[in-house]
VOBA-1610 file (N, C-alpha, C; in pm, whole numbers, padded with zeros to 5 digits, always signed):
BEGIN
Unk+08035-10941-07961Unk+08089-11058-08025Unk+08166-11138-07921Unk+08133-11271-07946Unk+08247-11344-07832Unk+08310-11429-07900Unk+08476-11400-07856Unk+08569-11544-07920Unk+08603-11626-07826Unk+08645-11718-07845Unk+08708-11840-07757Unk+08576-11942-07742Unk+08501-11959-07863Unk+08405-12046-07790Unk+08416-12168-07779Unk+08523-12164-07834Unk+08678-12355-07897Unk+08666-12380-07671Unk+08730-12282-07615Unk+08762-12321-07507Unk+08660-12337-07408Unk+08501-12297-07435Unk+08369-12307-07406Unk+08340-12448-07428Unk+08372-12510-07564Unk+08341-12638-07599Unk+08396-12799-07576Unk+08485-12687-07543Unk+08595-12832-07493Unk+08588-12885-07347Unk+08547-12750-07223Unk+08504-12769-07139Unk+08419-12806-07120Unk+08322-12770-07199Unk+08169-12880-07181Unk+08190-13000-07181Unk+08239-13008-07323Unk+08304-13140-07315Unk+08336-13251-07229Unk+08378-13205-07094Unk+08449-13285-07022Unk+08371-13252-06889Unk+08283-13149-06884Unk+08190-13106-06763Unk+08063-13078-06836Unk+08005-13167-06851Unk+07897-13195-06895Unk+07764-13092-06821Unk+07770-13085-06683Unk+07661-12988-06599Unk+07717-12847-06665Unk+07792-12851-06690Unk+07813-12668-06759Unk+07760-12629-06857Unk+07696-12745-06964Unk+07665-12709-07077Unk+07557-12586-07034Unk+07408-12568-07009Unk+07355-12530-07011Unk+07376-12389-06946Unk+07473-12370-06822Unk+07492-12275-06759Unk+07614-12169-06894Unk+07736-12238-06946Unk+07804-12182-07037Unk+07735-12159-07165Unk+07643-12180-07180Unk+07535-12146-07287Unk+07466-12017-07278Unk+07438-12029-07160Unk+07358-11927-07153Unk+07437-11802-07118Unk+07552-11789-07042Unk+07596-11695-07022Unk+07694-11635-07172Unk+07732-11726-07244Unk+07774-11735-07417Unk+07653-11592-07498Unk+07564-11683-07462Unk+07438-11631-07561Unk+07366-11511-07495Unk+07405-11440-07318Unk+07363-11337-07310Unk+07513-11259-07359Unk+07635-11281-07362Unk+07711-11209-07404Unk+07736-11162-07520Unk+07686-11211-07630Unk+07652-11197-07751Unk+07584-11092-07766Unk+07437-11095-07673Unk+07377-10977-07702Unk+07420-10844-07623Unk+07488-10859-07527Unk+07560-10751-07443Unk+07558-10673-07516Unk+07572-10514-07430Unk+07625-10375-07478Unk+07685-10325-07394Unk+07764-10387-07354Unk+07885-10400-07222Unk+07971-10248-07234Unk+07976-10114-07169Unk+08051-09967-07208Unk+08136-09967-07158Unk+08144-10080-06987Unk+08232-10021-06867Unk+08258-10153-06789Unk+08299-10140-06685Unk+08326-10237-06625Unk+08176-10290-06500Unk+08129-10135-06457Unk+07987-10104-06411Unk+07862-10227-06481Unk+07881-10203-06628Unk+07771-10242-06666Unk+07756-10431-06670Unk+07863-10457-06682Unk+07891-10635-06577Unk+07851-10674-06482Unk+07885-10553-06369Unk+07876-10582-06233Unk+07703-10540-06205Unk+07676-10504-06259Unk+07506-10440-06262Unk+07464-10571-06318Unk+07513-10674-06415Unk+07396-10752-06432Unk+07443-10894-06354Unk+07608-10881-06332Unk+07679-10974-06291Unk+07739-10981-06122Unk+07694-10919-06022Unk+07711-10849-05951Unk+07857-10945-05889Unk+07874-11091-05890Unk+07953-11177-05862Unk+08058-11160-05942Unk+08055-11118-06080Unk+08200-11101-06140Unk+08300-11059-06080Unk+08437-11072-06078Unk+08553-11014-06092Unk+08631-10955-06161Unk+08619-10787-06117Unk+08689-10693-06206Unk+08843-10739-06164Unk+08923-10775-06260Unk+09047-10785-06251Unk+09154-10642-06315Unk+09102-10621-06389Unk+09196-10443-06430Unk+09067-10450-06552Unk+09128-10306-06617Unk+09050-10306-06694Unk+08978-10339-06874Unk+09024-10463-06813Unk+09034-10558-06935Unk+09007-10707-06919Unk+09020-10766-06819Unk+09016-10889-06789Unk+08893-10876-06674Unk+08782-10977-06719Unk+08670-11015-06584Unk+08682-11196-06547Unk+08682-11222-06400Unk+08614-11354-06415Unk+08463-11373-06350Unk+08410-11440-06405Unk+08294-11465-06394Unk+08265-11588-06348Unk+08198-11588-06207Unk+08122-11739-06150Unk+07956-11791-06261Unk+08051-11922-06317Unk+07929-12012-06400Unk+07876-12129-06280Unk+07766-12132-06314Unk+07670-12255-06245Unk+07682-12222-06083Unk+07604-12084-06048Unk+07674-12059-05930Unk+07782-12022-05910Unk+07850-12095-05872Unk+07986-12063-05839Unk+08067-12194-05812Unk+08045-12259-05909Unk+08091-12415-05955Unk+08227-12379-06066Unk+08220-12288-06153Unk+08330-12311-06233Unk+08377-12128-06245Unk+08445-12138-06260Unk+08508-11990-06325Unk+08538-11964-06464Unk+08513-11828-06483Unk+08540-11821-06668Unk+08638-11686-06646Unk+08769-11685-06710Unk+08821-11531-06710Unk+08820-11525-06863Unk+08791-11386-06922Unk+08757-11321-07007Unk+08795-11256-07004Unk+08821-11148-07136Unk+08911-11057-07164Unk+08799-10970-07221Unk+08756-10822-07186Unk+08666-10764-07257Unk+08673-10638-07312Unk+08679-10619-07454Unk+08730-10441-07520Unk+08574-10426-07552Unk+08576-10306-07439Unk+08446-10220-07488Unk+08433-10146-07555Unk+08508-10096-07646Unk+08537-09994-07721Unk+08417-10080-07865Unk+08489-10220-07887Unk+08448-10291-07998Unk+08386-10424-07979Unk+08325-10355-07857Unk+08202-10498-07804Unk+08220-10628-07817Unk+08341-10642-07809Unk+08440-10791-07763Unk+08415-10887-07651Unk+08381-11004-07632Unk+08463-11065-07522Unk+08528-11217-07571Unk+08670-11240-07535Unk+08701-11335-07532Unk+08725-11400-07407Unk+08657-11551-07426Unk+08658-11635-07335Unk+08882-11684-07339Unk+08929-11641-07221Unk+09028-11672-07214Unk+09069-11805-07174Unk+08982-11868-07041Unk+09010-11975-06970Unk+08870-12010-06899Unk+08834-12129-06882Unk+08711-12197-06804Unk+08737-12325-06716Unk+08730-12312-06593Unk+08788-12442-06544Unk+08710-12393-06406Unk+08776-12546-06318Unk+08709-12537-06156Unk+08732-12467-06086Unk+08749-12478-05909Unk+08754-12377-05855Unk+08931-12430-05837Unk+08963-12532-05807Unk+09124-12560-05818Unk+09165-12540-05948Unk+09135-12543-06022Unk+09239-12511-06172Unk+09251-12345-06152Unk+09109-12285-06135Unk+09169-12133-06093Unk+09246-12090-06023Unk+09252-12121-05903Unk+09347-12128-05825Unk+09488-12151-05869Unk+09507-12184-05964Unk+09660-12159-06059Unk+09694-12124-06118Unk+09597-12075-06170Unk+09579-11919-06289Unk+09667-11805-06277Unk+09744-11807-06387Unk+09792-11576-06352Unk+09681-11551-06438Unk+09650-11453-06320Unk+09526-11368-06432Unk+09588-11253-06411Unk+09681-11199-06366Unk+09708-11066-06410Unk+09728-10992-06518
//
């Protein structure tokens, strides 16, 4: 299941080239069966394990960043934050 798709939409919104790339990575997360942090990096090999709960993920390449919050226990992910490579850059993601 994925929440935050309010903060998926709003960014499109305003970055229009993301639509298709935040779509798609939306709609493979949906179907995910995500156990570990492993099983990300196996399909995501660019993600960032941040602990074990928080990933960010390079969209459109590596044009925008997404950090996410993910409980594998109950096949969760929430989209926490989506922005450029300077808005990340100001991020606590800890």
């Amino acid at each position: 299941m994925l929440l935050g798709k309010n903060i998926l939409s709003k960014f499109i919104s305003k970055h229009t080239d993301a639509e298709g790339p935040v779509q798609a990575w939306a709609k493979e997360v949906e179907s995910s069966n995500w156990t570990c942090p492993a099983d990300i990096k196996a399909r995501y090999p660019s993600a960032s394990i941040i602990n074990k709960l928080k990933v960010v993920f390079n969209i459109k390449g590596n044009t925008y960043r997404l950090l996410a919050s993910v409980n594998y226990p109950l096949k969760l992910v929430v989209a926490l934050k989506l922005g450029t490579h300077a808005e990340y850059s100001k991020w606590d993601i800890r």
